[in-house]
C-alpha positions in Angstrom: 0.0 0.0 0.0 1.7 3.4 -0.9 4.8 3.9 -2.6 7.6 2.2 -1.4 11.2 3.4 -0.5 14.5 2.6 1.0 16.7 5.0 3.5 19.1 3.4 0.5 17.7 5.2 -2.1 19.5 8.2 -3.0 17.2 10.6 -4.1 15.3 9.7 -0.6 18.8 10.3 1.1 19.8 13.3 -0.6 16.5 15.2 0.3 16.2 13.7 3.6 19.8 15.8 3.9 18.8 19.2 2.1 15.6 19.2 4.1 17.6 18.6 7.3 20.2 21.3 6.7 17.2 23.8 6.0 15.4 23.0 9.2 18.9 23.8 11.1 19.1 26.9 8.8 15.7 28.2 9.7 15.4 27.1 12.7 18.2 26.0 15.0 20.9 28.6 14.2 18.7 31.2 14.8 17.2 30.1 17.9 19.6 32.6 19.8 18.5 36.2 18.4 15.8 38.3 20.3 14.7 37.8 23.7 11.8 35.5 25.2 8.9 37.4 25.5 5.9 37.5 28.1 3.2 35.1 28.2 4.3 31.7 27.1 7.9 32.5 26.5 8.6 33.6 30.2 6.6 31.3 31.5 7.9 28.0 30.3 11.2 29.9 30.4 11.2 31.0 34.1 10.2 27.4 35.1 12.8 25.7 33.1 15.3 28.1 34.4 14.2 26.9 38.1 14.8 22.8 37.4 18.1 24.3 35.1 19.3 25.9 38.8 18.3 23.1 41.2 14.7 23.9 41.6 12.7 20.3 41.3 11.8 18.8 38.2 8.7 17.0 39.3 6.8 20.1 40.0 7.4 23.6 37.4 7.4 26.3 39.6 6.8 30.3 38.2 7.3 32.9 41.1 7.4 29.9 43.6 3.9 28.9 42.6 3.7 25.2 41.1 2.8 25.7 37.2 0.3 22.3 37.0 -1.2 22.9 33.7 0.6 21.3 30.8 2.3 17.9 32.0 6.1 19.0 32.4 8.0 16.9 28.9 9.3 20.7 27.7 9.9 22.0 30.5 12.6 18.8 31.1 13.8 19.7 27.5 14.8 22.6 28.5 16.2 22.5 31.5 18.6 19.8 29.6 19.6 22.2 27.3 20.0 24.7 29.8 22.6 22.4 31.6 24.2 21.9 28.8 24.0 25.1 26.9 23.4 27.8 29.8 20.4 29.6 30.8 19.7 31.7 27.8 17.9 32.5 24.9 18.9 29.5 22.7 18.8 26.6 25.5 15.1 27.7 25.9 14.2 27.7 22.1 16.6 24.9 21.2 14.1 22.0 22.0 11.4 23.8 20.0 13.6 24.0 17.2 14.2 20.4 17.1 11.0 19.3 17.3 10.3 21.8 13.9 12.9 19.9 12.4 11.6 16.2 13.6 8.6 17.7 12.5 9.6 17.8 8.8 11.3 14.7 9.0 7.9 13.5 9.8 5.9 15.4 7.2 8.8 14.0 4.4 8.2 10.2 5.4 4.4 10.3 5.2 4.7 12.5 1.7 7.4 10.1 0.8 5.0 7.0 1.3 2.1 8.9 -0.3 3.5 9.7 -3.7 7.8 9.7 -3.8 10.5 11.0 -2.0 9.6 14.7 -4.1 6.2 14.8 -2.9 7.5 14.5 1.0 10.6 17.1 0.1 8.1 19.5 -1.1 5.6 19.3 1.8 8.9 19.1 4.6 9.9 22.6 3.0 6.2 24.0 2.9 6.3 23.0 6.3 9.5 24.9 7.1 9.4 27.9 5.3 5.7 28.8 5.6 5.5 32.3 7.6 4.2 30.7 10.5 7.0 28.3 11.3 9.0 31.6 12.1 6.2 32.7 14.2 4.0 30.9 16.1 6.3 27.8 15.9 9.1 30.3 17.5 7.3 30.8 20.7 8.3 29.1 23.4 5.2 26.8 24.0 4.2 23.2 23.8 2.8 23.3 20.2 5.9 22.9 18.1 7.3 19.8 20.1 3.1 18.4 20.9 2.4 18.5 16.7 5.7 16.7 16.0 4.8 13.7 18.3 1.9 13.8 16.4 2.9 13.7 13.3 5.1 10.8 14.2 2.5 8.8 15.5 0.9 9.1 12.1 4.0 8.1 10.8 3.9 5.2 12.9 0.3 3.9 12.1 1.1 4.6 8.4 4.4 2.6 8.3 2.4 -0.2 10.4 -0.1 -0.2 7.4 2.1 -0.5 4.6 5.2 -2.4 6.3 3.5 -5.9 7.6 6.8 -7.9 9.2 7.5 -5.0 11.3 3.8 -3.7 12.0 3.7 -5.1 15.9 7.0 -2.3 15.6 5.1 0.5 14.0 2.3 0.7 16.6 3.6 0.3 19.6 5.6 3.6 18.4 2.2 4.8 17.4 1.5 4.4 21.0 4.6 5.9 22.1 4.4 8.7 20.2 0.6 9.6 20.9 1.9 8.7 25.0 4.6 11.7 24.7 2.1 14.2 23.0 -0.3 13.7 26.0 3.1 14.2 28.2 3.4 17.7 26.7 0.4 19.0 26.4 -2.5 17.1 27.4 -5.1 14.2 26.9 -5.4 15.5 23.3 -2.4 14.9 22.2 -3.1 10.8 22.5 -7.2 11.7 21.2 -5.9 13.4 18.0 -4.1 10.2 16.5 -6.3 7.8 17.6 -9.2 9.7 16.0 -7.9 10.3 13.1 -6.5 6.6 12.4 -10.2 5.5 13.6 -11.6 7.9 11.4 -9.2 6.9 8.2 -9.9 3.2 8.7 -14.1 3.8 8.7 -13.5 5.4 5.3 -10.8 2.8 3.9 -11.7 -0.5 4.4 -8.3 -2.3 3.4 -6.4 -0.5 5.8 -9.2 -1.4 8.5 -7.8 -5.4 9.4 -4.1 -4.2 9.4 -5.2 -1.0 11.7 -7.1 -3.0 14.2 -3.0 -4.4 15.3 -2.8 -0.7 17.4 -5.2 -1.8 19.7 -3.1 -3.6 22.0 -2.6 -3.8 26.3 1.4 -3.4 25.3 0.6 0.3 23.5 -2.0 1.2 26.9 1.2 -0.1 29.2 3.5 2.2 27.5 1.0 5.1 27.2 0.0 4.8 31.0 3.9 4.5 31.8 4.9 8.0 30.8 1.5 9.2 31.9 -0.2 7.6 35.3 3.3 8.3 37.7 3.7 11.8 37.2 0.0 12.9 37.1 -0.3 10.3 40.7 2.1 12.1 42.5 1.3 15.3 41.8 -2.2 14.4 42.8 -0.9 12.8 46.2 1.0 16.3 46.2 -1.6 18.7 45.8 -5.4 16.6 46.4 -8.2 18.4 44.0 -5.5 18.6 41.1 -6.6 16.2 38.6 -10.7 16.6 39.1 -9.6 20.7 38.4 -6.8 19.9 35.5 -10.1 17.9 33.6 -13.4 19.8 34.7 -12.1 23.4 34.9 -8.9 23.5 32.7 -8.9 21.3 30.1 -13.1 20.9 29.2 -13.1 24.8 30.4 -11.6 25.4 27.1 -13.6 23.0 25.3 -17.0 25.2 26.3 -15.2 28.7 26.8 -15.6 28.8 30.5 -13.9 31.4 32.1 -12.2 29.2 34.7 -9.2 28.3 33.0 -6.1 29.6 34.6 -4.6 30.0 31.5 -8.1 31.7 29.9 -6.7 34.3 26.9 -8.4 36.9 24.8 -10.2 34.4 22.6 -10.0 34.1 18.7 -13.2 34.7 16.8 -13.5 31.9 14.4 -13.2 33.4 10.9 -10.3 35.5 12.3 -8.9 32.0 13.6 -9.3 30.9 10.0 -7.9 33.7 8.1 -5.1 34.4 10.1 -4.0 31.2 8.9 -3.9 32.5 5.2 -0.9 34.8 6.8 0.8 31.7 8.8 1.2 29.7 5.7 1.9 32.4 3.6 3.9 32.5 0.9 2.4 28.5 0.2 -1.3 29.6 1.1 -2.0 31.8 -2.3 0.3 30.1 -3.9 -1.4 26.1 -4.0 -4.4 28.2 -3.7 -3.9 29.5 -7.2 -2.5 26.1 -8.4 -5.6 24.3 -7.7 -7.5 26.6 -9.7 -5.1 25.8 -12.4 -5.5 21.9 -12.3 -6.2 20.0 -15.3 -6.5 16.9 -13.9 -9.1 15.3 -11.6 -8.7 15.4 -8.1 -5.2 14.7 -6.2 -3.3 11.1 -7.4 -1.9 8.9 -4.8 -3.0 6.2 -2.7 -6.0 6.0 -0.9 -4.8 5.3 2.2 -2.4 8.4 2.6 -5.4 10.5 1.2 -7.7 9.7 3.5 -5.1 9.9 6.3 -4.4 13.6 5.7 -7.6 14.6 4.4 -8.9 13.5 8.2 -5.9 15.2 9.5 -6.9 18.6 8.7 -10.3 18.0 8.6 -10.4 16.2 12.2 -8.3 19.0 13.7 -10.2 22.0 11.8 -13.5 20.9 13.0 -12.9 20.4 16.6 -11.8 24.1 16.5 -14.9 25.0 15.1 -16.9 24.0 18.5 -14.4 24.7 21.2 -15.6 27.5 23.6 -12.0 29.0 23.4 -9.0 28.5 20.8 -5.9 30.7 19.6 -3.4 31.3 16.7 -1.7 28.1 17.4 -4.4 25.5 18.3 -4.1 24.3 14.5 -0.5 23.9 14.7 -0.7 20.0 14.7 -2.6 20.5 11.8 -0.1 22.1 9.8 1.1 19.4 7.5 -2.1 17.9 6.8 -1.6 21.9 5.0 1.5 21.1 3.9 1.1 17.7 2.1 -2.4 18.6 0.4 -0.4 21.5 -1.0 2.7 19.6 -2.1 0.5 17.6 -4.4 -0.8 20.6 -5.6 2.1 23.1 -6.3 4.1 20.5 -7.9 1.6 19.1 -11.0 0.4 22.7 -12.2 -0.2 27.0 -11.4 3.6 27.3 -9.9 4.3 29.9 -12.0 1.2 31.6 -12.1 1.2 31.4 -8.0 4.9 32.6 -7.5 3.7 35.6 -9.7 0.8 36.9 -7.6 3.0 36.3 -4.2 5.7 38.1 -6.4 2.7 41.0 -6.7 1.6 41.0 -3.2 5.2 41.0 -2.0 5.5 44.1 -4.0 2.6 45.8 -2.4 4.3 44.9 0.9 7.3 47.0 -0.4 4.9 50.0 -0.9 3.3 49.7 2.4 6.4 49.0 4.5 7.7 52.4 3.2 4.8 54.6 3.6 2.8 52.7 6.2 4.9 54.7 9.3 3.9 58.0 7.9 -0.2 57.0 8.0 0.0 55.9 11.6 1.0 59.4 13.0 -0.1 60.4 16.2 -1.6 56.8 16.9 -0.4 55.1 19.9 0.7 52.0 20.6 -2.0 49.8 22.3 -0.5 48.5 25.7 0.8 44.6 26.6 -2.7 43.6 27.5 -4.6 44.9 24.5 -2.2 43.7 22.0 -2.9 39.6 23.4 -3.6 38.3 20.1 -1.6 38.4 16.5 -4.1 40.4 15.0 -4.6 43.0 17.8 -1.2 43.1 18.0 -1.0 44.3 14.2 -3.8 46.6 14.2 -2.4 48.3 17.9 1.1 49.3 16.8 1.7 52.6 16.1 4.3 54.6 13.8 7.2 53.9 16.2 7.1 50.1 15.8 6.7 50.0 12.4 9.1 52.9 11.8 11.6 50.8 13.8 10.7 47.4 11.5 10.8 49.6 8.5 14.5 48.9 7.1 14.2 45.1 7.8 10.9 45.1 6.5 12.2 46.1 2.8 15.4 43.7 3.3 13.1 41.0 3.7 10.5 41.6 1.4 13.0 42.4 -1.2 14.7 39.2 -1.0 11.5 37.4 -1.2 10.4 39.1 -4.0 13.7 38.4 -6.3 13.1 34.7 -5.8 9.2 34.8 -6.0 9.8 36.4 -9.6 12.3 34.2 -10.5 9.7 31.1 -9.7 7.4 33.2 -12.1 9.6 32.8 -14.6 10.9 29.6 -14.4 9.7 26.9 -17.1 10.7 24.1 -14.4 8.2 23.0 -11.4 11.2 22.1 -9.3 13.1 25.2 -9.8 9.4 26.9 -8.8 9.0 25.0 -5.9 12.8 26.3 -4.6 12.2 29.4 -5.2 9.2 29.6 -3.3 10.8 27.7 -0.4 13.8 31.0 -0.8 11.3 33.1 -0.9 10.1 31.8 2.0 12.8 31.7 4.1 13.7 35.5 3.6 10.2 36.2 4.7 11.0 34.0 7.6 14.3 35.3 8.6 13.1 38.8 8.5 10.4 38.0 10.7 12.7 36.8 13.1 14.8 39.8 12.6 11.7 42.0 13.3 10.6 40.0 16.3 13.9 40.7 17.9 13.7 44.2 17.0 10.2 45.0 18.6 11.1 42.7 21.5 10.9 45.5 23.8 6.9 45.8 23.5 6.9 42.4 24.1 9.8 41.4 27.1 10.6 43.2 29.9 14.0 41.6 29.2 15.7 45.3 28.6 14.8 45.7 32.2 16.9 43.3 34.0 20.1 45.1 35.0 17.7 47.6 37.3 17.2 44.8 39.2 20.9 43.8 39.5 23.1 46.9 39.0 23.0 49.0 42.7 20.5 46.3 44.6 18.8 48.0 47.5 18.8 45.6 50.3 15.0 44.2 51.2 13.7 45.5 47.6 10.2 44.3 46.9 9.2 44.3 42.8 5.5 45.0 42.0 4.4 43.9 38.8 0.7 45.9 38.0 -0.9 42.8 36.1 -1.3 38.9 35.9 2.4 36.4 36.4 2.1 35.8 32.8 1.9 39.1 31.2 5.3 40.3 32.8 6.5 36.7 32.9 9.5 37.3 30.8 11.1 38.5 34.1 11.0 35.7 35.8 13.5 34.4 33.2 15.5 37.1 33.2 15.6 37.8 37.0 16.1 36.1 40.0 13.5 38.5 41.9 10.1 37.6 43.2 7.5 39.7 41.8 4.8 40.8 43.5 1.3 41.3 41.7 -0.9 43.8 42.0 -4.5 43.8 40.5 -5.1 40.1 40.0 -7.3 37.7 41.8 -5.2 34.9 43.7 -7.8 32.4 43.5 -8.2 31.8 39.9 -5.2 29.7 40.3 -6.0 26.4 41.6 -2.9 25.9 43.7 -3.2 29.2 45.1 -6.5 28.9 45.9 -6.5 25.4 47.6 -3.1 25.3 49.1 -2.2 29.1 50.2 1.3 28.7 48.4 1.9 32.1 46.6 -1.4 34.2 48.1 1.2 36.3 49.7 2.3 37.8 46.3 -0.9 38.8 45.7 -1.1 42.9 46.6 -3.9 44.7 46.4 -3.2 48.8 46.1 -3.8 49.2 49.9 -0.9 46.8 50.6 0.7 48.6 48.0 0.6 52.0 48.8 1.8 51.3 52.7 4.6 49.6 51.2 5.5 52.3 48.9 5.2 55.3 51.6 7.3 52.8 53.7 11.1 52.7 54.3 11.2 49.7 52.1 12.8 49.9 48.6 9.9 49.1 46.2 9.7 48.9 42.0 6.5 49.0 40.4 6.1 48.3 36.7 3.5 49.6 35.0 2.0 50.8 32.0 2.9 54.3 30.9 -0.4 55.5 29.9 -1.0 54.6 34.2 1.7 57.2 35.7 -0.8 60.3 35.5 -2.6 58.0 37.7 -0.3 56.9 40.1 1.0 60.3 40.9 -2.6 61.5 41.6 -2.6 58.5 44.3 0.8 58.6 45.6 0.4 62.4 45.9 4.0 63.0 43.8 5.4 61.7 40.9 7.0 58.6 40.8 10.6 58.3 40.0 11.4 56.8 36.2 14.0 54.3 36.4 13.8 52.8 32.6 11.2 52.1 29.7 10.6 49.3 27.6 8.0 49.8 24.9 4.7 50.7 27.0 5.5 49.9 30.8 7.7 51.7 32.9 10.0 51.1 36.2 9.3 53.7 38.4 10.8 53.5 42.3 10.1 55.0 45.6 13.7 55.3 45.9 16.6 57.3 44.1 20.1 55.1 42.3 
C-alpha cells in the first residue's frame, strides 16, 4: 500500500539531507536572536530556568507557585539544554527548534509513502518555510514539540499499514508517540491520532484489518507508563488537582468557561481561520492559485495516505470549530495535513502563475512598508494587554514600531520578491517550488529579525540590569498585572514579583493550598509599602503614571522604559 522506498535510495537520502540542513538553517541557528517574550515565553522559560538551577523537576514552579497545567516533557527539554548550553535564549528555544525539524522529517516520510520521496521534500519545505513556522512555531510553548509527536504517530500507524513484518513495531511507536504528546500537552495529544487513524480506517476499508493491530494492552502499558506516575504524585502532592486539571482546565476550554487559569483573549473563528492565510503564507496563495489551475481530476496517490491527511486537517479544523475557546496556534498540529495537500498541488500545475501573484503581493508589501509609518502618526501604541492576540497586536502598533521594522521590513520583502519572480519565470516545477521555499525563508528570517527588533513591547527583558546593578537591600518588585503578562522576568531575574491587580484564586494551587497568596497585593498593601522605608519597583504601564502620581500624591521616579511599561521607584540610584 503506498509507494515504497529505502533510506538506500538516493534521491530519498539526498533530500532527507537538504531538508535537514534547512530545518537547522531556519530554525536552530537562529534560535539565539531576540529575547523570550511574556506570556508563554517567560513562563515556560522562568520554570525551566528553576529545574536548570536546582529547583525540582517534578513540579514547574513560576514565582514559587507550582505551574500544573501542561504535563512537564518541555519543561525537562529545557532545563537539559539549559545544563548543557546555559540559561539563555537559545537553551530555551533549542528543544522547539528540534522538534520543527523532527517535524519535517515526519511530514517528508508520510509524503514520501504517499506519492515519492519529491512529494514529501516538497511538503517538509512547505512546512518549514511557511510564515508561521517563524512565528508561532518560534514561541516558546508546547505546540511545536506536541504536533511533531503527532505527526510521528501518524508516521507510525502509516508505516504499520504498509510495512507488515515490522507492523507489531510500528504501533507500539504509534502508542509511544501519541503517550509523549499527552506528556506535553494534554489528553489531546493521544485523542488526536487515535481519532484520526479510527476515522481513516471507517473510510478505507483495506487499511481497517491491518489498523485494528494498534489496539493492544502493550501500547496502553506504554502510554500509561509516561502518563499515570507523574500525574499520581502530583495528585498525592496537591489533592483536588486532577478533578480541576479535567473539569475546569482542560473541558473549560472545550466550552469557553472562564475558569481556566490559562483563559486568553479568545480568537473569533473566521479571524482563527484567516489568520492562517498569513501563517502559511507564501504557500497559502500560492497552492491556492494552483488548484484553480489543475487539469487533472482530483489529487493522485494512494487512498490510504489520502484519507489519512484529508482527516488530518479536517479532524483537527472541525474540533476548533466548536471549542468555547481557541488561539493562533491550536491548529499547529494540523499544519502538514496543510502542507502535504499543497505539495500535491504546487508541484503538478499554477507554480508559476502562483509565484507571480505572491511576487505581486510581496510588492505591495514594499509599498506599504515604506509609507505605512507616515499614515499611523499620532496613533499610539496599544498597551501589553490589548495587544494579546496576532491580529490585535497588528492593528495596535503605532508609527514607532513600524518605523523601527521599516528597514528590515524592505530587506526581507526584497529578498522574497527576487526569488518569487524568478519562480514566475521559471519553465521548471522544481526550480518553482525552490524558489518559493527561498522566498520563503527570507520572509522567515526577516520575521525573526523584526521579532527581535520589537522585543521591547513584548519582554521586559531590557529591564533586568535595574534589578541587578545598585541592589537596594529588602527591595520588593511590584508587577501591576497577571504572572504571565510580565513573565519574561521571571526568566530574566532572580526577583520575586509581587502582583498587583489580580485575583489569587483563579489559580487552583493558590487557591486550595495558600502557596503564593502572599504575592498577591492589592493597592492598599501597596501603597503602605510604597510610603514605607522599604525599597519598592513598580512596573506599570505608561499611559498609568498620571494616575499613580494623583494616588501617591508625587510623581513617581522613572528608572527605565521598555515599549509601554515603565520602572518607576520609591527610591533614588
Amino acid at each position: 500500500m503506498g509507494k515504497s522506498f529505502t533510506r538506500e535510495e538516493p534521491s530519498f537520502t539526498k533530500l532527507l539531507g537538504i531538508l535537514v540542513a534547512v530545518c537547522l538553517a531556519a530554525q536552530v541557528l537562529t534560535a539565539g536572536i531576540g529575547h523570550l517574550y511574556n506570556e508563554t515565553d517567560g513562563q515556560y522559560g522562568g520554570a525551566a530556568k528553576v529545574m536548570a538551577e536546582g529547583g525540582s523537576w517534578l513540579i514547574p514552579e513560576n514565582n514559587g507557585v507550582p505551574r500544573l497545567v501542561k504535563p512537564p516533557l518541555l519543561y525537562w527539554a529545557m532545563a537539559g539544554a539549559m545544563k548543557v548550553f546555559g540559561v539563555n535564549e537559545f537553551s530555551a528555544r533549542l528543544p522547539n527548534a528540534l522538534a520543527l525539524t523532527a517535524w519535517a522529517v515526519a511530514t517528508f516520510i508520510l509524503g514520501s509513502l504517499w506519492a515519492g520521496p519529491w512529494r514529501g521534500f516538497v511538503a517538509g519545505l512547505i512546512l518549514v518555510t511557511m510564515l508561521g513556522s517563524f512565528t508561532l512555531a518560534r514561541i516558546v510553548m508546547p505546540e511545536p514539540l506536541f504536533a511533531a509527536l503527532i505527526a510521528w504517530a501518524l508516521v507510525c500507524a502509516a508505516k504499520g499499514v504498509t510495512d507488515e513484518p515490522k507492523r507489531k513495531l510500528w504501533f507500539l511507536g504509534f502508542w509511544l508517540c501519541a503517550a509523549l504528546a499527552a506528556f506535553t500537552k494534554g489528553w489531546h495529544g493521544f485523542l488526536y491520532p487515535l481519532a484520526i487513524v479510527a476515522v481513516t480506517a471507517l473510510f478505507h476499508a483495506p487499511s481497517r484489518h491491518a489498523l485494528k493491530g494498534l489496539l493492544s494492552w502493550q501500547g496502553a502499558l506504554i502510554f500509561l507508563a509516561i502518563n499515570a506516575p507523574w500525574f499520581a504524585y502530583v495528585e498525592s502532592q496537591f489533592p483536588g488537582y486532577l478533578r480541576n486539571l479535567i473539569f475546569s482546565e482542560q473541558i473549560g476550554h472545550v466550552t469557553g468557561s472562564e475558569a481556566p487559569a490559562t483563559s486568553f483573549t479568545n480568537v473569533p473563528r473566521l479571524q482563527f481561520f484567516a489568520l492562517h492565510i498569513a501563517w502559511f503564507f507564501p504557500w497559502s496563495l500560492a497552492a491556492g492559485v494552483a488548484l484553480l489551475c489543475r487539469k487533472d481530476e482530483g489529487v493522485k496517490g494512494h487512498r490510504f495516505e489520502t484519507v489519512l491527511i484529508a482527516t488530518w486537517g479536517l479532524l483537527i479544523a472541525g474540533s476548533l470549530l466548536v471549542v468555547g475557546q481557541r488561539q493562533d496556534y491550536y491548529a499547529m498540529a494540523a499544519w502538514p495535513a496543510f502542507a502535504l495537500a499543497a505539495a500535491a498541488i504546487t508541484t503538478r500545475a499554477g507554480v508559476r502563475i502562483g509565484s507571480g501573484l505572491v511576487a505581486a503581493l510581496l510588492l505591495l508589501g514594499l509599498i506599504a512598508a515604506a509609507l505605512l509609518p507616515g499614515f499611523l502618526e499620532g496613533r499610539e501604541t496599544a498597551t501589553v494587554a490589548e495587544r494579546s492576540t496576532a491580529m490585535n497586536t497588528v492593528l495596535n502598533f503605532g508609527p514607532e514600531v513600524w518605523g523601527s521594522l521599516t528597514t528590515t521590513a524592505l530587506w526581507a520583502l526584497g529578498g522574497a520578491l527576487v526569488f518569487a519572480a524568478l519562480g514566475a519565470l521559471s519553465r521548471s516545477s522544481k526550480v518553482g517550488v525552490c524558489a518559493l521555499a527561498a522566498c520563503g525563508l527570507c520572509l522567515g528570517w526577516g520575521a525573526v529579525s523584526g521579532m527581535s527588533i520589537v522585543s521591547p513591547f513584548f519582554s521586559l527583558a531590557q529591564t533586568a540590569d535595574e534589578f541587578v546593578e545598585n541592589r537596594p537591600d529588602g527591595l520588593r518588585v511590584v508587577f501591576e498585572g497577571d504572572i504571565d503578562t510580565g513573565s519574561s522576568l521571571l526568566f530574566y531575574t532572580k526577583e520575586r514579583l509581587h502582583l498587583l491587580g489580580p485575583s489569587p484564586d483563579q489559580d487552583f494551587i493558590v487557591r486550595t493550598q495558600g502557596i503564593g497568596r502572599d504575592s498577591f497585593w492589592n493597592e492598599e498593601i501597596f501603597l503602605k509599602e510604597w510610603n514605607s522605608s522599604v525599597p519598592v519597583i513598580l512596573v506599570t504601564e505608561s499611559a498609568n503614571l498620571p494616575s499613580w502620581e494623583a494616588r501617591m500624591g508625587i510623581a513617581p521616579r522613572v528608572l527605565t522604559r521598555c515599549g509601554t511599561q515603565v520602572l518607576v521607584a520609591n527610591f533614588s540610584r
